[in-house]
Backbone bond lengths (Angstrom), bond angles and torsions (degrees), N, CA, C in turn:
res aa  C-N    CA-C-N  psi(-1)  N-CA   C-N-CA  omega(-1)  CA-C   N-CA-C  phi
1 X - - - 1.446 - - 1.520 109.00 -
2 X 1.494 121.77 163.12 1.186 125.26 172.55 1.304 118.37 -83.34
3 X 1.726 99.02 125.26 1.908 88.68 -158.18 1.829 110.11 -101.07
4 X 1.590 106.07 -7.77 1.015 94.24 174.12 1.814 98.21 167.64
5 X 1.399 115.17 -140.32 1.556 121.33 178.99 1.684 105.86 169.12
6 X 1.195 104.12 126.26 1.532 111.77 176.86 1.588 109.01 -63.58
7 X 1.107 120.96 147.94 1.396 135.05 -160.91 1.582 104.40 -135.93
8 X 1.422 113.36 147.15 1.726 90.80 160.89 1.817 92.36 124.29
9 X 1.240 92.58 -165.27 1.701 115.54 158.76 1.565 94.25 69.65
10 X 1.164 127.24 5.38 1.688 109.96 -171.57 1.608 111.10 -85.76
11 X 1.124 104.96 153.65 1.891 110.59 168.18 1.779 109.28 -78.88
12 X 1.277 87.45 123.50 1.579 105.72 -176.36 1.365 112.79 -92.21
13 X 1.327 140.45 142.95 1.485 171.13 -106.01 2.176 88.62 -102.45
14 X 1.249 91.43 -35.13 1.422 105.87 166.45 1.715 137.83 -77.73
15 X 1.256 99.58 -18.93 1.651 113.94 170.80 1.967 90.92 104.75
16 X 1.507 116.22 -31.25 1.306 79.95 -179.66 1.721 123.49 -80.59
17 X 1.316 101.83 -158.97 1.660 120.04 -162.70 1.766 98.81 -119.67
18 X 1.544 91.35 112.06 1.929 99.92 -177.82 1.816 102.97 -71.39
19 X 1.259 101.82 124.25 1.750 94.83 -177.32 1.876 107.04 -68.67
20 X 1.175 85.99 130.02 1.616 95.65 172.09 1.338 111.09 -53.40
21 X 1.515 122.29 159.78 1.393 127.50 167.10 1.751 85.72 -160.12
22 X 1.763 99.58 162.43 1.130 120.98 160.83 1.714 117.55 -86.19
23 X 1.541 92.43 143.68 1.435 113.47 174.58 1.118 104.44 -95.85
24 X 1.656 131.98 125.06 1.687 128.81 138.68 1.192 108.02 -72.53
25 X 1.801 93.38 137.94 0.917 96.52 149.67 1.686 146.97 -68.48
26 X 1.438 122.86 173.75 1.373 98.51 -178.68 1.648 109.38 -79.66
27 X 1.470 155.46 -1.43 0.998 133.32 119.30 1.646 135.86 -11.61
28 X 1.843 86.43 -70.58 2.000 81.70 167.17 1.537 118.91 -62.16
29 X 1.225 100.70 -28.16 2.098 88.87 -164.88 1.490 84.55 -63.57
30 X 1.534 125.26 -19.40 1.562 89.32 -164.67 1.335 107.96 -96.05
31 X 1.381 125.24 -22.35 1.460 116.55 151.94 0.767 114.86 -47.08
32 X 1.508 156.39 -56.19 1.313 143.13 179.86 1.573 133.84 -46.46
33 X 1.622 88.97 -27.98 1.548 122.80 156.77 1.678 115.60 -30.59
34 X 1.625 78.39 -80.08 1.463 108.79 -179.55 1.560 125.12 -47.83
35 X 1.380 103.26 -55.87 1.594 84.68 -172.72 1.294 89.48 -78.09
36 X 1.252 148.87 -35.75 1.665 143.52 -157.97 1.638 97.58 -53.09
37 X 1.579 116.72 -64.35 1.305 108.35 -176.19 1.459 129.57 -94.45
38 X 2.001 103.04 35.51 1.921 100.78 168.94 1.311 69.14 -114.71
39 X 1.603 160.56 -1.44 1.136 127.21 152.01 2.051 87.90 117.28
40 X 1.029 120.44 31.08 1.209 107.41 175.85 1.734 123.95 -87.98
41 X 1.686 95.77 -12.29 1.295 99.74 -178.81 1.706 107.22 -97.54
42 X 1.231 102.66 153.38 1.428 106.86 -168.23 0.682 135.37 -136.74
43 X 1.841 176.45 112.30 1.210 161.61 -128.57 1.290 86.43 -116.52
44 X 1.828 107.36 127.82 1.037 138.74 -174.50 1.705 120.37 173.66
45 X 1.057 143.64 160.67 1.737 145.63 -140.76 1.634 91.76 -88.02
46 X 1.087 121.62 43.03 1.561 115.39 -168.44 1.964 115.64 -30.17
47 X 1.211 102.20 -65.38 1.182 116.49 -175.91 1.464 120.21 -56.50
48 X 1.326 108.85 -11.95 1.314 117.53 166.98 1.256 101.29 -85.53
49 X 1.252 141.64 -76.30 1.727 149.42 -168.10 1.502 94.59 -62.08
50 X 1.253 139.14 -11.41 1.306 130.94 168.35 1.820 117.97 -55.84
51 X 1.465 84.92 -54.31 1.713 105.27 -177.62 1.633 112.74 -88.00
52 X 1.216 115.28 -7.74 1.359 115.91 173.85 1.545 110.07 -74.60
53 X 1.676 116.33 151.05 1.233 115.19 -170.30 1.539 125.03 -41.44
54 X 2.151 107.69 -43.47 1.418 105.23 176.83 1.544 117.68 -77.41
55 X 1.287 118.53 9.52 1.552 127.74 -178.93 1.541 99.80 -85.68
56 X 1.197 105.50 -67.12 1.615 121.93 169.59 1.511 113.23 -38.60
57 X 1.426 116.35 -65.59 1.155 91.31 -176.86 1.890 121.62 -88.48
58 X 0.855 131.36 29.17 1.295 156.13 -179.34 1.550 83.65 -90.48
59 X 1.700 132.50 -86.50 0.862 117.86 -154.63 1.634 111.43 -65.02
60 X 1.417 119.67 -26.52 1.398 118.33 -158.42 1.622 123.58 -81.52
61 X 1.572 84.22 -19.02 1.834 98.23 -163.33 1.246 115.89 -114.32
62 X 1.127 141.18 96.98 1.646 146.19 -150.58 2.282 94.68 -65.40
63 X 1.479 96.04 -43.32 1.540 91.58 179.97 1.854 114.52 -53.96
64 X 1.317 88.38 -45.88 2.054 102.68 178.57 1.399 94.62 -34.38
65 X 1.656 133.06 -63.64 1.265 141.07 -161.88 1.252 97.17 -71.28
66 X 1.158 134.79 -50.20 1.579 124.83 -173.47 1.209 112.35 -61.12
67 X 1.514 131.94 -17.25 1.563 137.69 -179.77 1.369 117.46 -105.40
68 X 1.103 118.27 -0.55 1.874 135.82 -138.91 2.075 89.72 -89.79
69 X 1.399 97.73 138.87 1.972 102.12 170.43 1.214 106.86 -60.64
70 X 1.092 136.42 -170.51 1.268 166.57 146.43 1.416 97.50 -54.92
71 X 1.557 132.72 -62.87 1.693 110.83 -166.36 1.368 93.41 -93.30
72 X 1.541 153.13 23.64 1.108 142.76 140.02 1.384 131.17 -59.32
73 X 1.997 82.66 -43.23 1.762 94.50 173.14 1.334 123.63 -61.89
74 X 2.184 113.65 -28.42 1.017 119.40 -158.13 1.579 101.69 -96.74
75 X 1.316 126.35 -6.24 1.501 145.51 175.45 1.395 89.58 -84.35
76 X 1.305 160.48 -98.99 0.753 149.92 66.57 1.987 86.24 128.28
77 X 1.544 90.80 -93.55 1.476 125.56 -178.59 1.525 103.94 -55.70
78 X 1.298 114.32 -61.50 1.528 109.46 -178.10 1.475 111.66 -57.87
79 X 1.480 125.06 -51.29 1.104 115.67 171.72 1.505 123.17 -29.45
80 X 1.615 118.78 -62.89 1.521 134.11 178.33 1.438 91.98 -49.89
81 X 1.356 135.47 -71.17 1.471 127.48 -139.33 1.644 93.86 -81.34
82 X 1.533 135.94 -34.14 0.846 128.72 -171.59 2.018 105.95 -82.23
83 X 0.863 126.74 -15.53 1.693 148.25 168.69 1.605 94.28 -55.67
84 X 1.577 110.31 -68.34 1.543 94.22 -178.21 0.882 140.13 -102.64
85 X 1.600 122.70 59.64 1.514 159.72 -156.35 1.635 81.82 -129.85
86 X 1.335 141.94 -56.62 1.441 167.38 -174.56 1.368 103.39 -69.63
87 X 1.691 114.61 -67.96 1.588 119.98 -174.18 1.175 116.66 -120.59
88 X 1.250 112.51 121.12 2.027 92.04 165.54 1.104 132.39 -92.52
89 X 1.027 101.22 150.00 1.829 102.37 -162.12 1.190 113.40 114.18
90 X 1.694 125.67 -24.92 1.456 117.44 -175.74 1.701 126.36 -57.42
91 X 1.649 107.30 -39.58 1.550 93.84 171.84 1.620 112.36 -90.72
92 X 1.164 115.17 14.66 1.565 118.89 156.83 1.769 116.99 -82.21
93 X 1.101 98.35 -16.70 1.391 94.36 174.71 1.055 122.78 -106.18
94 X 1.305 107.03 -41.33 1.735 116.27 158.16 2.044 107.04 -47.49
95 X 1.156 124.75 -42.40 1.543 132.08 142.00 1.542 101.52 -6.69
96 X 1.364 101.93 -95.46 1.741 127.10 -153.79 1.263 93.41 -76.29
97 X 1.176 134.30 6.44 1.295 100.48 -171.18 1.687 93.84 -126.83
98 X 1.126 119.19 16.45 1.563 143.43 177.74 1.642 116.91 84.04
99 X 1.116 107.00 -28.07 1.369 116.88 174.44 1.602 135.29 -12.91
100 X 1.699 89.98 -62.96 1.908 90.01 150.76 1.317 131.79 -58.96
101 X 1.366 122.34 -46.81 1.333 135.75 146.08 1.225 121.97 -14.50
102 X 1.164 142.77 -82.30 1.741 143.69 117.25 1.275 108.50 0.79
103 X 1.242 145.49 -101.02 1.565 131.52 -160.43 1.267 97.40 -67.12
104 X 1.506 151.15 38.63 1.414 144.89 -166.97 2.139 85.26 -133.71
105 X 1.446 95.50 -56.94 1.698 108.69 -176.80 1.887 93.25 -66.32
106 X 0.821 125.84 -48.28 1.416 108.39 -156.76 1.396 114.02 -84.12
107 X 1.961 118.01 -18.02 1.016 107.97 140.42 1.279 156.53 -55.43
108 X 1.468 111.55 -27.39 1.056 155.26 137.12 2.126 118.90 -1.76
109 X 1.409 88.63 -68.26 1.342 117.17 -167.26 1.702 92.48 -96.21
110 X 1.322 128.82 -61.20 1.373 95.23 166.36 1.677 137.55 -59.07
111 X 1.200 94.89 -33.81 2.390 89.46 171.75 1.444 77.02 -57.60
112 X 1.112 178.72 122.95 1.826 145.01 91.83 1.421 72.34 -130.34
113 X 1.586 138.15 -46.14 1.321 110.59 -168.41 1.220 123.92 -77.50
114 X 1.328 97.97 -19.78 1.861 104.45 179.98 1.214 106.01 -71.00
115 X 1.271 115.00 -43.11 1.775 127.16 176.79 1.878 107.05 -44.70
116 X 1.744 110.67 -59.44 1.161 96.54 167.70 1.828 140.02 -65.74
117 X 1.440 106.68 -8.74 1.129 118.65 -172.85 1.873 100.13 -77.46
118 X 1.469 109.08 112.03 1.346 109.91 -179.34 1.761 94.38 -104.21
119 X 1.885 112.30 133.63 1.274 98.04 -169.00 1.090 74.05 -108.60
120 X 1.703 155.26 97.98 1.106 155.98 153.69 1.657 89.43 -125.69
121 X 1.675 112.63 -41.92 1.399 108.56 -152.10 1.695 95.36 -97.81
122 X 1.810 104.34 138.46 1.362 105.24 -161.39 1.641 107.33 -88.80
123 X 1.579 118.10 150.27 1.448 137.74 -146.91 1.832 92.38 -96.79
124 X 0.868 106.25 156.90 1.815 125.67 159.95 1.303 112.60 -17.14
125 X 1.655 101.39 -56.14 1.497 128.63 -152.37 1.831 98.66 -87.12
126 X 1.225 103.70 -12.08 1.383 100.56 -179.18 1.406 149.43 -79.83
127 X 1.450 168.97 143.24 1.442 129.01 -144.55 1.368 119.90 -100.01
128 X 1.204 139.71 127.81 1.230 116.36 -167.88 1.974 91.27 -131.72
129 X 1.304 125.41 37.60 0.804 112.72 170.52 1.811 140.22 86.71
130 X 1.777 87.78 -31.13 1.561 100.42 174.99 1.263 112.30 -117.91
131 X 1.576 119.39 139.02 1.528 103.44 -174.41 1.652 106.67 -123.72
C-alpha cells in the first residue's frame, strides 16, 4: 500500500528551510488507527527492548516475525509507531522493507488459532474424573 510521501524541505519567503516531515497516507493513518485502538500499543521501556538482542532480531529477521508471541508482536509495533513520534519515515520503512507485512502475516495466523481454539471443549489439564 501507499504509505505515505515526505513533505517539507522548501525555502520559505523568509530565506529559511521548512523541515521536512513525512506524510501518511490516509491508508496508514488508518493503520495507525488500528493497532492504536485493538490496543497493540503499549507503555513499556521501548527503546530499551528495541536494542536488546530479541528487539534486534525482531526487526532484522523476517523468520523472528514468523515465530514471534503475541506480546512480541505488540512490543514490536509500539516500538515502530512510537520510533516515528522520534523519526519520520520509520513505519514507512518498516512498510518497504516488508516488515509490516510480517507482523501483519503472523498476526494473521495467530487470530486463526485463537479462532480455532473452542474453550467450550475440555483441555488435557482438565478434570474428568479418571486418573
Amino acid at each position: 500500500m501507499p504509505f505515505g510521501q515526505w513533505a517539507g524541505g522548501e525555502r520559505l519567503p523568509d530565506g529559511s528551510i521548512q523541515m521536512p516531515w513525512y506524510e501518511l497516507s490516509p491508508e496508514a493513518e488508518q493503520f495507525l488507527d488500528d493497532v492504536r485502538g485493538a490496543g497493540w500499543v503499549t507503555p513499556f521501556d521501548w527503546p530499551a527492548w528495541l536494542s536488546s538482542p530479541d528487539g534486534e532480531r525482531l526487526v532484522r529477521d523476517p523468520q523472528a516475525v514468523a515465530d514471534a508471541s503475541p506480546d512480541d508482536l505488540g512490543r514490536l509495533l509500539t516500538a515502530l509507531v512510537r520510533q516515528e513520534r522520534f523519526g519520520d519515515g520509520t513505519l514507512a520503512a518498516a512498510n518497504d522493507s516488508g516488515l509490516l507485512a510480517a507482523i501483519a502475516r503472523r498476526a494473521e495466523i495467530l487470530a486463526a488459532t485463537l479462532e480455532h481454539d473452542d474453550p467450550a471443549e475440555p483441555t488435557s489439564s482438565s478434570s474428568t474424573g479418571q486418573s
